[in-house]
Every structure is written in structure tokens, then in C-alpha cells.
C-alpha positions in Angstrom: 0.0 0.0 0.0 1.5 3.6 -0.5 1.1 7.1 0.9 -1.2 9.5 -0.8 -0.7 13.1 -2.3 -2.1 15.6 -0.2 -1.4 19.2 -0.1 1.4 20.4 1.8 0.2 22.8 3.9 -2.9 21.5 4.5 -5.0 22.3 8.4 -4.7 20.0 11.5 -8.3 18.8 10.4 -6.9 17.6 7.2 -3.7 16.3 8.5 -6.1 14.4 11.0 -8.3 12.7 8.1 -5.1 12.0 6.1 -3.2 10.2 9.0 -6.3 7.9 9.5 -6.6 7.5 5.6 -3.3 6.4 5.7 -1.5 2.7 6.6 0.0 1.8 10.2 3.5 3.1 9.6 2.5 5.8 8.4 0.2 7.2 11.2 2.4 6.0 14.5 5.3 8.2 12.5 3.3 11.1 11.8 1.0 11.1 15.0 4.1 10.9 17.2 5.9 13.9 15.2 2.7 15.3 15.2 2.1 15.1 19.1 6.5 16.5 20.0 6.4 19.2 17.6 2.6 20.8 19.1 4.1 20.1 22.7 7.3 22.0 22.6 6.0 24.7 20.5 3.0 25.3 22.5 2.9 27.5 25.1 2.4 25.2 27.4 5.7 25.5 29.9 4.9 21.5 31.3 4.4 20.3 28.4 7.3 21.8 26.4 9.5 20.7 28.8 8.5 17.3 28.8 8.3 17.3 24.6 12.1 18.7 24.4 13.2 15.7 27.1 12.0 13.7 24.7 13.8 15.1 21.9 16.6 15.2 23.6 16.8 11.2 24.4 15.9 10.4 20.6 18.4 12.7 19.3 21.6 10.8 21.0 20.3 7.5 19.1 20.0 9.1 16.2 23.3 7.3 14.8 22.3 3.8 17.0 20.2 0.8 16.1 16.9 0.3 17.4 17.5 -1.2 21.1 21.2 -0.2 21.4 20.2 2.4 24.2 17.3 0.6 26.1 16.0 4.2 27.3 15.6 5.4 23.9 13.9 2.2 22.7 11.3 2.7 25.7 10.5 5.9 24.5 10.3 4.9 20.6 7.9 1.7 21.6 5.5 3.9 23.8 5.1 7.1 21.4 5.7 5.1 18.4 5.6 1.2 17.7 2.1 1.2 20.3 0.4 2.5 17.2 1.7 -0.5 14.6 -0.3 -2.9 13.6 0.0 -6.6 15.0 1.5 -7.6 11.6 4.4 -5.1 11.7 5.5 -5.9 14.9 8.8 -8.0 15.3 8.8 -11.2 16.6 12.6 -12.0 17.5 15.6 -10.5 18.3 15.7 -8.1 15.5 13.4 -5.6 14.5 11.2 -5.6 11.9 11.6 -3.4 9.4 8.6 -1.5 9.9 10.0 -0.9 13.9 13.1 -0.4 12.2 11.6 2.6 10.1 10.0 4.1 12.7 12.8 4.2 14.6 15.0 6.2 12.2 12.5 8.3 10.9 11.1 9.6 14.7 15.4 10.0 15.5 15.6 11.6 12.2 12.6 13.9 13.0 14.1 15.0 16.6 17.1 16.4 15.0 15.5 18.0 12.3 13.2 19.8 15.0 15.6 20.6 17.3 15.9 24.7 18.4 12.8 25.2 15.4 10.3 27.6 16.0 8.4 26.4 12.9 7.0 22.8 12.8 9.8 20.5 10.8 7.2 17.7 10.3 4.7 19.1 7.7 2.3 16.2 5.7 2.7 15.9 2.0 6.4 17.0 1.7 8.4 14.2 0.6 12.5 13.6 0.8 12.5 14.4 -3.0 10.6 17.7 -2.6 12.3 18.7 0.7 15.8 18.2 -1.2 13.9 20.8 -4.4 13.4 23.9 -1.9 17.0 23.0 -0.1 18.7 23.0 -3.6 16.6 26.2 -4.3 17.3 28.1 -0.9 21.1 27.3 -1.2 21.6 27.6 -5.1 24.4 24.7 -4.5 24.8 21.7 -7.2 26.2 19.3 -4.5 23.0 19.0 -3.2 21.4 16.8 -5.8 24.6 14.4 -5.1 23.6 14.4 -1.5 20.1 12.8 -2.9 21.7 10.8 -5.1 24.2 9.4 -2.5 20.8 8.4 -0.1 19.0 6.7 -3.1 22.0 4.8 -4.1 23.3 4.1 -0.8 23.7 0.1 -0.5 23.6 -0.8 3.4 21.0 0.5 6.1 24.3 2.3 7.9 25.1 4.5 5.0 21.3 5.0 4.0 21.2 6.5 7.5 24.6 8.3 7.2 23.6 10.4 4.2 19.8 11.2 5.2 21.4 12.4 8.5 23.3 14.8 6.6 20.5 16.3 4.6 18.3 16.1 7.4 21.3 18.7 9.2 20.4 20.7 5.8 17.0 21.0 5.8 16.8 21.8 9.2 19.9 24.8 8.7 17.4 26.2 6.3 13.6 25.8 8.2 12.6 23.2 5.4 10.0 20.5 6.9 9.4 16.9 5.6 6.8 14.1 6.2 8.6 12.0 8.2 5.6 9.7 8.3 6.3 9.5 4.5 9.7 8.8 5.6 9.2 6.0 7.5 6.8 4.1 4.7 9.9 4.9 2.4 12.2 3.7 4.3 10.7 0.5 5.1 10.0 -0.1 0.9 13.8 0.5 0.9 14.3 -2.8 2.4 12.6 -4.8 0.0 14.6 -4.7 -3.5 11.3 -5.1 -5.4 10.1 -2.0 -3.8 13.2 0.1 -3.6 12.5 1.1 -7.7 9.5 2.6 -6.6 11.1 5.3 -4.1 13.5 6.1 -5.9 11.4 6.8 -8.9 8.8 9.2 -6.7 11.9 11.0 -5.1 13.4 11.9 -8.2 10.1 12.4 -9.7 9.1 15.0 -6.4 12.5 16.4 -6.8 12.1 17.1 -10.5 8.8 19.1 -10.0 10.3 20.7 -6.6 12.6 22.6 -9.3 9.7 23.6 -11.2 7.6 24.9 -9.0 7.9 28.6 -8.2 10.3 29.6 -5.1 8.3 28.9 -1.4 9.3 30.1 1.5 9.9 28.1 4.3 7.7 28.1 7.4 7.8 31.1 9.9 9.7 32.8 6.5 8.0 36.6 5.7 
């Protein structure tokens, strides 16, 4: 099953309706992004405190595997993997690879987020159309290679190595992504039969990224 297109700035009420629309992955991603991002830029001083604690802890692992730091894990399997269906749960000693995509996608998302004012999870916004406005907003070549480098990238630890660098990017230059999109991606990337797909829709989303007319990013003038 894949994501839908929906627009990407649409209201909380849409984003609601989509995330429901949408399969297991993709909501537990999205609603725990969702949830982090509301709580520490609310103005709720409890609340915000809590919500940057929490960043804080997933941040550190963003470079580990799922379960290296048991702390972490605890957080990732109560905000996150609570909300997967029975079917994408592991059953061993390794994750499955929907656990694993939720795990890199919700670290992923903690770093982007961190010292925002804006929110850096934003429905609709794919990796390919994130990387459009970053190559856009920077006017640099290299950062097509840095796509290239992800969608070419032949182990999990250098798939990770190179998104974490964009990821660095996009968040140096206020530019969200759909890190519930990222997830489902993510886990596709695991199957060689699905991995075509991705890649195809991120250079596709990248393509028309370039051809759309310049946005600003959020809390931009």
C-alpha cells in the first residue's frame, strides 16, 4: 500500500483525516511527530519541557540501532511502535523493518526539530521535494549528489549516514518533511522489489520541486 498526495500545507483537520486515511507506519510516525512538535512549541511551559526531554533522548540515538540504548527504545515503543499494527511488529531479536523505520524516521525527526520555531514535520512533503526547496534556498549543485548518495546508498548504515546529513540541511534552512512518508519509504527500501519505486517518486518529487515557483519556508516573511 503507499502514501497518498495531499497538499502540503494543508489544516490539522486535514492532516487528522489523512493520518487515518493512511496505513500503520505511516500514522504512529506522523502522529508521534505530530504530538513533539505541538508540545514543545505550545505554550504550554509543562508540556514543552516534557516534549524537548524527549527530543533530547531520541536525538543521541540518532546514529544507533533500534534497542542499542534501552531508554531510547522505551521511548520509541511507547510514542511510536504502540500505534503499529499486530503484523508489523517483530517477533525476534531483530526488529522488523517497519519498527526499524520508525525508529530512524522519529530520531531523524528529533534532530531536524531541534531549536525550530516552525514545525519541521509538515504532511505531503516528501524527501524528494524537501531536497527541491534545499537545492533552491542554497543555489548549491552538490546538493542533488547528496540525494543521489541516499538513493544509491547500498547498506542500512550509509542510507542513515547520508539522510542524516540532509536532514542537518534541511533543518539549517527551516525546510520540513513528512517524516511519516519517511518511514513508509524507508521501510520499501528494504525490499529490493520495492526500492525502484522510491526512488522513482523521489526523483520524480524532486524534479517538480525545481519547477515549482520559489516557497518560502515556514515562519519565513
Amino acid at each position: 500500500m503507499t502514501t497518498t498526495d495531499a497538499p502540503e500545507n494543508e489544516g490539522s483537520a486535514g492532516t487528522a483525516d489523512r493520518e487515518q486515511r493512511e496505513p500503520t507506519l505511516y500514522r504512529a510516525t506522523s502522529s508521534a511527530a505530530h504530538r513533539l512538535q505541538n508540545a514543545v512549541l505550545g505554550g504550554d511551559a509543562y508540556a514543552q519541557s516534557g516534549a524537548r526531554a524527549t527530543l533530547s533522548l531520541l536525538r543521541r540515538a540518532v546514529a544507533q540501532e533500534p534497542g542499542e540504548d534501552p531508554l531510547v527504545w522505551n521511548t520509541v515503543a511507547q510514542d511510536v511502535l504502540g500505534e503499529l499494527s499486530e503484523q508489523d511488529l517483530g517477533r525476534g531479536d531483530a526488529p522488523s523493518d517497519a519498527e526499524w523505520a520508525a525508529f530512524v524516521a522519529v530520531t531523524l525527526f528529533a534532530s531536524h526539530q531541534q531549536s525550530q520555531r516552525a514545525p519541521m514535520h509538515v504532511a505531503g512533503v516528501s524527501l524528494g521535494a524537501a531536497v527541491a526547496r534545499l537545492r533552491k534556498a542554497t543555489d548549491g549543485g552538490s546538493i542533488k549528489h547528496r540525494l543521489d548518495a541516499v538513493m544509491v546508498a547500498s547498506t542500512p548504515r550509509a542510507l542513515r549516514y547520508h539522510l542524516r546529513s540532509l536532514v542537518s540541511l534541511l533543518g539549517a534552512h527551516r525546510i520540513p518533511l513528512d517524516y511519516g512518508r519517511l518511514a513508509e519509504d524507508l521501510r520499501r527500501l528494504r525490499h529490493p522489489q520495492r526500492r525502484r519505486g522510491v526512488v522513482l517518486r523521489w526523483g520524480r518529487d524532486y524534479a517538480a520541486g525545481l519547477a515549482r515557483p520559489h516557497e518560502n519556508a515556514p515562519g519565513d516573511a
